[in-house]
N, C-alpha and C positions, 0 to 999 in steps of 0.2 A: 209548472204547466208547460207543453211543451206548443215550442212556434205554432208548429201547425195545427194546432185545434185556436188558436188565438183567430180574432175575428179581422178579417180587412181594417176594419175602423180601427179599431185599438192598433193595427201594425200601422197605420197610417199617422198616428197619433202619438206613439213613440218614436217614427223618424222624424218627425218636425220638433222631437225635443233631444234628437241624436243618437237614436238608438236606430243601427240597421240590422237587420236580422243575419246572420252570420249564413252564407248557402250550404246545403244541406244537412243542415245543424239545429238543432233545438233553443239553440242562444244567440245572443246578440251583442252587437260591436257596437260602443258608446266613444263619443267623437266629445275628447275634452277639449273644452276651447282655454287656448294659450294667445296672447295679446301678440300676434307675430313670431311667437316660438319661444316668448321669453315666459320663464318663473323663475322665481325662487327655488333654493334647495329646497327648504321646505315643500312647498307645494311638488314640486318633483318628486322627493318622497313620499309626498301623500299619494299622486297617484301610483307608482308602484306596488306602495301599499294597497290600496284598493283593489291593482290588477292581481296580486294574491288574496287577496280576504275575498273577492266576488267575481270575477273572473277567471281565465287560466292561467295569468300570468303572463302574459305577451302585449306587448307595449309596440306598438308602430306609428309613425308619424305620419300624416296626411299630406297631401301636396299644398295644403294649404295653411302650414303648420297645426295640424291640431294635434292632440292625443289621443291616437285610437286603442280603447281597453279591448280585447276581445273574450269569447268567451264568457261570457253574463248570461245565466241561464235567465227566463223571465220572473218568476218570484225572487231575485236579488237586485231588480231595475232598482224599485223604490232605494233600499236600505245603501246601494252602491251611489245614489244620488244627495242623499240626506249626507253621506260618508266627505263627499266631494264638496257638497255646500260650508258643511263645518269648517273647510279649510280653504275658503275662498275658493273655490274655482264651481264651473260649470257645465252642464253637454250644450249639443244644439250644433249649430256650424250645417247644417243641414236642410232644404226645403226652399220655395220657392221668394227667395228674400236676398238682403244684400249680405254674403258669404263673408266668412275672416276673412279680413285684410291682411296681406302680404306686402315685404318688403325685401328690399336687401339691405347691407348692414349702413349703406350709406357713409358716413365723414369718415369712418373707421375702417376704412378701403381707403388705399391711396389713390384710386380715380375717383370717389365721391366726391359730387356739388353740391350735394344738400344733404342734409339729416333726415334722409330717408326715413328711417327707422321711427323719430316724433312726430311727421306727418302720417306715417302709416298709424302711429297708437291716437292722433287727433279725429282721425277718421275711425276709426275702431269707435272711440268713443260717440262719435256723429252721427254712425250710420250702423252699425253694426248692431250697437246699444241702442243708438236714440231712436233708428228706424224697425227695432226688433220686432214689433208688431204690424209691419207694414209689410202687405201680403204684394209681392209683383207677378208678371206674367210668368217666369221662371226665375231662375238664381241670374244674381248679378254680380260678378267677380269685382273685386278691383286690386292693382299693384300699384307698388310705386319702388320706382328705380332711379339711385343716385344719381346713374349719368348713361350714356347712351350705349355698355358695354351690353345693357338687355339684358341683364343675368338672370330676374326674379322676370322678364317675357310682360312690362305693363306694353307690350303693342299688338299678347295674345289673348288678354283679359276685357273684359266687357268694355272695363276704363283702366286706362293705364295711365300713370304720370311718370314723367321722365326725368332727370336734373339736366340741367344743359347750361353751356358757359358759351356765349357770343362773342368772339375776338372783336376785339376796334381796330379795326384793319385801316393802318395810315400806310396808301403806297406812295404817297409825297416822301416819305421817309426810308424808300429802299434803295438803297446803292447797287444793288445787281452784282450780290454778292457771287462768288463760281461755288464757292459751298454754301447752300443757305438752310440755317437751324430748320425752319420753318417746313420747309420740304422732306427733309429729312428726319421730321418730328410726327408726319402729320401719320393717321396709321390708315386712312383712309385713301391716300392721293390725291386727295382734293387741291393743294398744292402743286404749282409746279411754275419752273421759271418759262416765261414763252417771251420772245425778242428782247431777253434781257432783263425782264420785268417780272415779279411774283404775281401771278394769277390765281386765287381760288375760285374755284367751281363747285358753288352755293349746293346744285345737285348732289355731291358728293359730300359736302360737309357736313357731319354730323353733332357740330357743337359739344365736341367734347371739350374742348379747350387745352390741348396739349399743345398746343402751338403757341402759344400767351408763352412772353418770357423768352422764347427762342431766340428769337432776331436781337444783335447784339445795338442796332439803331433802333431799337422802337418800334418795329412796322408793327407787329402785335404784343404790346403791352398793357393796352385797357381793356375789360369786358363788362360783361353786364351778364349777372347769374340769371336763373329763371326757370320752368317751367314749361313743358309741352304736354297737354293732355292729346291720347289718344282715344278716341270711342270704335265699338265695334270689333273688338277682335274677339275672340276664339281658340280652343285649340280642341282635337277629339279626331270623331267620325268626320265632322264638317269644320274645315281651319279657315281662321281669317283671319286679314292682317288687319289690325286700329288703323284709320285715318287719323294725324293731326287735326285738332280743329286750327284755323286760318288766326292764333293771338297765342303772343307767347306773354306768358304769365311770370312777374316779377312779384306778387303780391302774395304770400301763404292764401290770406282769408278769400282772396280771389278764385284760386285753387278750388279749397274747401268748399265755396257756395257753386261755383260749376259742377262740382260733385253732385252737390243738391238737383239743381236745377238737370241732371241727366237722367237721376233718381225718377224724378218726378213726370219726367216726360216718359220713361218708360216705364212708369205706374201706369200713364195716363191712354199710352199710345200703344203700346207692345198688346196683341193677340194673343191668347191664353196657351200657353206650351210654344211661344214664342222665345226665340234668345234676342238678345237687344242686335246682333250683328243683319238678323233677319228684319227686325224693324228697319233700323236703317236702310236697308236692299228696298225695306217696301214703300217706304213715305220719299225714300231718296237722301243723299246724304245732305246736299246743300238746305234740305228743309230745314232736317235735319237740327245741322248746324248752326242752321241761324233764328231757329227755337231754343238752344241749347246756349247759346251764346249772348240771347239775349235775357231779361230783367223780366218779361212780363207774367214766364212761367211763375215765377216767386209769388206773386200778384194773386196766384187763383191755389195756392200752398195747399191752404184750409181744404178748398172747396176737392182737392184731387188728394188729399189723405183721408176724407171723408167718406168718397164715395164707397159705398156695398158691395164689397166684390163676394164672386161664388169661389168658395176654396175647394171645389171638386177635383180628383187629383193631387189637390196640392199645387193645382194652379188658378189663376185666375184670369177673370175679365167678367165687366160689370156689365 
Protein backbone atom coordinates (compact mmCIF):
# COMPACT_ATOMS: atom_id res chain seq x y z
CA UNK A 1 0.00 0.00 0.00
CA UNK A 2 1.47 2.95 -0.75
CA UNK A 3 1.91 6.14 2.07
CA UNK A 4 -0.26 8.25 0.40
CA UNK A 5 -3.36 6.65 -0.26
CA UNK A 6 -3.02 5.67 3.80
CA UNK A 7 -5.55 7.64 5.68
CA UNK A 8 -4.45 10.56 8.34
CA UNK A 9 -5.73 8.31 11.14
CA UNK A 10 -3.90 5.31 10.41
CA UNK A 11 -0.49 7.69 9.63
CA UNK A 12 -1.21 9.18 13.00
CA UNK A 13 -1.44 5.94 14.70
CA UNK A 14 1.62 4.52 13.38
CA UNK A 15 3.79 7.57 14.65
CA UNK A 16 2.74 7.06 18.17
CA UNK A 17 3.96 3.45 17.79
CA UNK A 18 7.34 4.81 15.78
CA UNK A 19 6.78 4.63 12.64
CA UNK A 20 7.36 8.02 10.47
CA UNK A 21 6.66 8.14 7.06
CA UNK A 22 9.84 8.45 5.23
CA UNK A 23 9.44 12.18 2.78
CA UNK A 24 8.67 11.61 -0.37
CA UNK A 25 8.69 8.00 -0.25
CA UNK A 26 6.07 5.37 -0.03
CA UNK A 27 7.72 3.84 3.25
CA UNK A 28 8.55 4.53 6.61
CA UNK A 29 11.24 4.87 9.23
CA UNK A 30 10.56 2.73 12.56
CA UNK A 31 12.42 4.32 15.79
CA UNK A 32 13.91 1.18 17.75
CA UNK A 33 13.88 1.96 21.29
CA UNK A 34 17.49 1.18 22.99
CA UNK A 35 17.56 1.64 26.90
CA UNK A 36 20.26 4.75 26.47
CA UNK A 37 21.93 3.36 23.41
CA UNK A 38 22.74 0.04 25.01
CA UNK A 39 22.06 -3.76 23.62
CA UNK A 40 23.30 -6.65 23.27
CA UNK A 41 25.02 -8.10 20.31
CA UNK A 42 22.38 -10.02 19.86
CA UNK A 43 19.71 -7.65 19.74
CA UNK A 44 22.09 -5.40 17.57
CA UNK A 45 21.98 -8.10 15.23
CA UNK A 46 18.48 -8.56 15.22
CA UNK A 47 18.04 -5.22 14.27
CA UNK A 48 20.29 -5.21 11.28
CA UNK A 49 18.66 -8.13 10.43
CA UNK A 50 15.47 -6.66 10.25
CA UNK A 51 16.88 -3.53 8.36
CA UNK A 52 17.47 -6.15 5.44
CA UNK A 53 14.57 -8.60 5.66
CA UNK A 54 11.98 -5.37 5.74
CA UNK A 55 13.55 -2.38 5.25
CA UNK A 56 16.53 -1.09 2.97
CA UNK A 57 19.03 -1.65 5.06
CA UNK A 58 20.18 1.66 6.64
CA UNK A 59 20.45 1.82 10.26
CA UNK A 60 20.75 5.47 11.83
CA UNK A 61 20.78 6.61 15.36
CA UNK A 62 18.50 9.19 16.76
CA UNK A 63 19.55 11.96 18.96
CA UNK A 64 18.00 10.49 21.39
CA UNK A 65 19.59 7.09 21.12
CA UNK A 66 17.16 5.11 19.21
CA UNK A 67 17.41 2.90 16.24
CA UNK A 68 16.02 4.24 13.14
CA UNK A 69 15.31 1.30 10.52
CA UNK A 70 14.49 3.15 7.35
CA UNK A 71 12.76 2.20 4.33
CA UNK A 72 9.73 -0.27 5.53
CA UNK A 73 7.36 -0.17 2.97
CA UNK A 74 3.72 -0.27 4.86
CA UNK A 75 2.56 -3.91 4.41
CA UNK A 76 6.07 -5.07 6.17
CA UNK A 77 4.94 -2.54 9.61
CA UNK A 78 3.29 -5.62 11.22
CA UNK A 79 5.68 -8.70 10.37
CA UNK A 80 8.98 -5.98 10.97
CA UNK A 81 7.29 -5.52 14.44
CA UNK A 82 6.38 -9.18 15.48
CA UNK A 83 10.39 -9.73 13.91
CA UNK A 84 11.53 -7.09 16.78
CA UNK A 85 9.31 -8.29 19.58
CA UNK A 86 10.73 -11.92 19.21
CA UNK A 87 14.00 -10.61 20.30
CA UNK A 88 13.17 -8.32 22.87
CA UNK A 89 13.17 -5.08 21.74
CA UNK A 90 10.49 -2.42 20.46
CA UNK A 91 9.36 0.98 18.26
CA UNK A 92 7.79 3.91 19.86
CA UNK A 93 10.28 6.76 21.11
CA UNK A 94 7.73 8.99 19.44
CA UNK A 95 4.43 11.27 20.35
CA UNK A 96 3.35 13.53 22.74
CA UNK A 97 4.73 11.67 26.06
CA UNK A 98 7.92 11.35 28.17
CA UNK A 99 10.66 10.55 25.19
CA UNK A 100 13.91 7.92 25.73
CA UNK A 101 15.94 8.90 28.22
CA UNK A 102 19.47 9.94 27.55
CA UNK A 103 22.61 10.01 29.41
CA UNK A 104 26.31 10.20 29.25
CA UNK A 105 28.39 7.41 30.12
CA UNK A 106 28.74 8.80 33.71
CA UNK A 107 31.69 6.92 36.51
CA UNK A 108 33.20 5.67 33.23
CA UNK A 109 34.47 9.22 32.29
CA UNK A 110 37.15 10.33 34.43
CA UNK A 111 35.01 13.58 35.17
CA UNK A 112 31.92 11.54 36.33
CA UNK A 113 29.97 12.13 39.77
CA UNK A 114 27.58 9.75 39.45
CA UNK A 115 26.50 6.71 37.50
CA UNK A 116 24.75 8.54 35.18
CA UNK A 117 24.11 5.92 32.91
CA UNK A 118 21.76 3.72 36.13
CA UNK A 119 19.84 6.66 36.91
CA UNK A 120 19.15 7.26 33.36
CA UNK A 121 17.86 3.13 32.83
CA UNK A 122 15.93 3.99 36.55
CA UNK A 123 14.11 6.52 34.88
CA UNK A 124 13.66 4.78 31.62
CA UNK A 125 12.05 2.27 33.63
CA UNK A 126 9.79 5.10 35.63
CA UNK A 127 8.66 7.14 33.25
CA UNK A 128 9.38 6.07 29.92
CA UNK A 129 7.84 2.40 30.76
CA UNK A 130 5.73 3.27 33.68
CA UNK A 131 4.26 6.50 32.20
CA UNK A 132 4.00 4.87 28.48
CA UNK A 133 0.31 5.63 28.38
CA UNK A 134 0.31 8.81 29.84
CA UNK A 135 -0.64 11.36 27.19
CA UNK A 136 1.06 15.23 27.91
CA UNK A 137 0.65 18.46 26.31
CA UNK A 138 3.69 17.71 24.01
CA UNK A 139 6.91 15.47 24.36
CA UNK A 140 8.88 15.85 27.48
CA UNK A 141 12.74 15.21 27.18
CA UNK A 142 14.86 14.33 29.94
CA UNK A 143 18.91 13.96 30.40
CA UNK A 144 21.18 13.16 32.76
CA UNK A 145 24.83 14.29 33.07
CA UNK A 146 27.57 13.04 35.22
CA UNK A 147 29.07 16.28 35.95
CA UNK A 148 28.75 19.75 34.82
CA UNK A 149 31.15 19.30 31.52
CA UNK A 150 27.10 19.30 29.81
CA UNK A 151 28.14 16.88 27.16
CA UNK A 152 24.53 14.78 26.84
CA UNK A 153 22.89 19.25 27.21
CA UNK A 154 20.50 18.07 30.63
CA UNK A 155 20.27 22.17 30.82
CA UNK A 156 18.70 21.98 27.00
CA UNK A 157 16.18 19.20 27.87
CA UNK A 158 12.66 19.72 29.30
CA UNK A 159 14.64 18.17 32.67
CA UNK A 160 17.93 17.81 32.93
CA UNK A 161 19.97 16.27 36.05
CA UNK A 162 23.45 17.25 36.46
CA UNK A 163 26.19 15.30 38.93
CA UNK A 164 27.94 17.86 40.95
CA UNK A 165 30.66 17.64 43.69
CA UNK A 166 30.48 20.61 46.46
CA UNK A 167 34.09 21.34 47.94
CA UNK A 168 34.23 21.92 51.80
CA UNK A 169 36.17 24.95 51.46
CA UNK A 170 38.27 25.40 54.98
CA UNK A 171 39.95 29.01 54.40
CA UNK A 172 41.14 28.77 58.26
CA UNK A 173 43.36 26.31 56.56
CA UNK A 174 45.13 28.46 53.64
CA UNK A 175 48.65 29.48 54.01
CA UNK A 176 48.76 31.87 51.07
CA UNK A 177 50.47 29.80 49.09
CA UNK A 178 52.51 31.97 45.77
CA UNK A 179 51.54 28.77 43.72
CA UNK A 180 48.18 27.54 44.77
CA UNK A 181 46.92 23.75 43.35
CA UNK A 182 43.45 25.21 43.77
CA UNK A 183 43.63 28.15 41.27
CA UNK A 184 45.49 26.48 38.95
CA UNK A 185 43.11 23.35 39.04
CA UNK A 186 39.92 25.21 38.76
CA UNK A 187 38.94 25.31 34.70
CA UNK A 188 36.37 27.74 35.33
CA UNK A 189 38.36 30.71 37.40
CA UNK A 190 36.35 30.74 39.93
CA UNK A 191 39.32 30.63 42.14
CA UNK A 192 41.83 33.08 42.55
CA UNK A 193 44.19 34.38 45.41
CA UNK A 194 42.93 38.37 46.40
CA UNK A 195 45.09 40.02 49.44
CA UNK A 196 46.71 36.93 49.91
CA UNK A 197 43.84 34.80 50.60
CA UNK A 198 41.87 31.97 48.17
CA UNK A 199 38.74 33.41 47.23
CA UNK A 200 35.92 31.44 45.11
CA UNK A 201 33.29 33.15 43.35
CA UNK A 202 30.26 30.90 43.93
CA UNK A 203 28.86 32.61 40.52
CA UNK A 204 31.58 30.97 38.61
CA UNK A 205 31.77 27.76 40.25
CA UNK A 206 30.44 25.02 38.68
CA UNK A 207 30.68 22.12 41.24
CA UNK A 208 32.81 20.10 39.30
CA UNK A 209 35.00 19.30 41.88
CA UNK A 210 38.48 19.32 40.54
CA UNK A 211 39.72 21.38 42.94
CA UNK A 212 39.16 18.72 46.03
CA UNK A 213 42.64 17.28 46.68
CA UNK A 214 44.55 20.16 45.21
CA UNK A 215 45.69 22.13 48.16
CA UNK A 216 48.39 20.28 49.86
CA UNK A 217 46.92 21.82 53.62
CA UNK A 218 43.50 20.79 53.23
CA UNK A 219 41.65 23.95 52.12
CA UNK A 220 39.64 21.67 49.75
CA UNK A 221 39.43 18.22 50.87
CA UNK A 222 35.82 17.22 51.93
CA UNK A 223 32.79 17.43 49.59
CA UNK A 224 29.42 16.33 49.47
CA UNK A 225 28.16 14.60 46.04
CA UNK A 226 24.73 15.42 44.78
CA UNK A 227 22.52 16.50 42.32
CA UNK A 228 20.96 19.64 40.35
CA UNK A 229 17.93 19.35 38.42
CA UNK A 230 17.34 21.63 35.78
CA UNK A 231 13.62 22.36 34.34
CA UNK A 232 12.64 24.30 31.11
CA UNK A 233 15.26 23.93 28.56
CA UNK A 234 15.08 23.45 25.03
CA UNK A 235 16.84 23.17 22.05
CA UNK A 236 15.43 23.74 17.97
CA UNK A 237 13.58 26.82 16.36
CA UNK A 238 13.04 28.16 19.86
CA UNK A 239 16.29 27.41 22.68
CA UNK A 240 16.22 27.79 26.14
CA UNK A 241 18.37 27.43 28.80
CA UNK A 242 16.86 24.96 32.28
CA UNK A 243 16.74 26.99 35.38
CA UNK A 244 18.13 25.11 38.48
CA UNK A 245 15.53 24.65 40.92
CA UNK A 246 16.71 26.49 44.48
CA UNK A 247 17.77 22.45 46.52
CA UNK A 248 20.60 20.41 45.61
CA UNK A 249 19.75 16.81 45.83
CA UNK A 250 21.97 14.25 47.78
CA UNK A 251 19.15 11.54 47.72
CA UNK A 252 18.73 9.25 44.15
CA UNK A 253 14.83 8.56 45.24
CA UNK A 254 14.73 12.39 45.85
CA UNK A 255 15.76 12.77 42.26
CA UNK A 256 13.57 10.28 40.89
CA UNK A 257 10.18 11.51 42.68
CA UNK A 258 10.87 15.37 41.55
CA UNK A 259 11.04 13.80 38.21
CA UNK A 260 7.55 12.55 39.03
CA UNK A 261 6.09 15.55 40.60
CA UNK A 262 7.40 17.77 37.19
CA UNK A 263 5.64 15.05 35.10
CA UNK A 264 2.65 15.59 36.65
CA UNK A 265 2.53 19.31 36.89
CA UNK A 266 2.91 19.46 33.16
CA UNK A 267 0.30 16.82 32.66
CA UNK A 268 -1.69 19.06 34.71
CA UNK A 269 -0.72 22.56 33.79
CA UNK A 270 1.04 22.75 30.19
CA UNK A 271 -1.68 23.99 27.14
CA UNK A 272 -2.13 21.48 24.44
CA UNK A 273 1.05 21.99 21.73
CA UNK A 274 2.66 23.56 24.60
CA UNK A 275 6.51 22.71 25.42
CA UNK A 276 7.13 22.52 29.21
CA UNK A 277 9.87 25.65 28.69
CA UNK A 278 6.50 27.81 27.57
CA UNK A 279 4.69 26.57 30.72
CA UNK A 280 7.01 27.81 32.79
CA UNK A 281 7.39 31.45 30.75
CA UNK A 282 3.53 31.36 31.50
CA UNK A 283 2.54 30.40 35.09
CA UNK A 284 6.19 31.93 35.99
CA UNK A 285 8.97 30.12 37.06
CA UNK A 286 8.97 30.81 40.93
CA UNK A 287 5.25 29.19 40.82
CA UNK A 288 6.60 27.06 39.09
CA UNK A 289 9.14 25.94 41.41
CA UNK A 290 7.71 25.86 44.29
CA UNK A 291 4.77 23.41 42.87
CA UNK A 292 7.47 21.37 41.70
CA UNK A 293 9.36 21.30 44.72
CA UNK A 294 6.84 20.65 46.91
CA UNK A 295 4.96 17.20 48.18
CA UNK A 296 1.38 18.16 47.61
CA UNK A 297 1.39 17.52 43.74
CA UNK A 298 1.96 13.73 44.76
CA UNK A 299 -1.35 14.10 46.84
CA UNK A 300 -3.78 14.54 43.73
CA UNK A 301 -1.21 11.62 41.57
CA UNK A 302 -4.47 9.56 40.91
CA UNK A 303 -6.73 12.30 40.41
CA UNK A 304 -4.15 14.19 37.33
CA UNK A 305 -3.45 10.61 35.67
CA UNK A 306 -7.05 10.11 35.51
CA UNK A 307 -8.11 12.91 33.99
CA UNK A 308 -9.72 12.53 29.98
CA UNK A 309 -7.62 14.31 27.80
CA UNK A 310 -8.44 14.95 23.91
CA UNK A 311 -5.44 13.21 21.83
CA UNK A 312 -6.25 15.43 18.74
CA UNK A 313 -3.02 15.90 17.01
CA UNK A 314 -1.26 13.92 19.24
CA UNK A 315 -1.71 16.48 21.68
CA UNK A 316 -3.47 17.12 24.55
CA UNK A 317 -5.50 19.14 27.11
CA UNK A 318 -8.54 18.24 29.01
Amino acid sequence: MSARTISEEEEKRLKRIGFLNNRDTDCFSARVITRNGRMDAEQMHSIADAARHFGNGTLIMTARLSVEVQGIPYEKIEPFREYLNAHGLETGGTGAKVRPIVSCKGSTCHYGLLDAYSLAEELHNAFFVGYHDVVLPHKFKIAVGGCPNNCVKPTLNDLGIMGQRIPDYRPEKCLNCNDCGVVNTCPTRAARIKNHHLEINKDKCVQCGRCITKCHFDVMNGHTDGYTIFIGGRWGKKQASGRPLNQFFTDKNEVIKTVEKTILFFREQGLPGERFATTINRIGYPVAEAQILSDKILERKDEILAIDCDEAMNLVRC
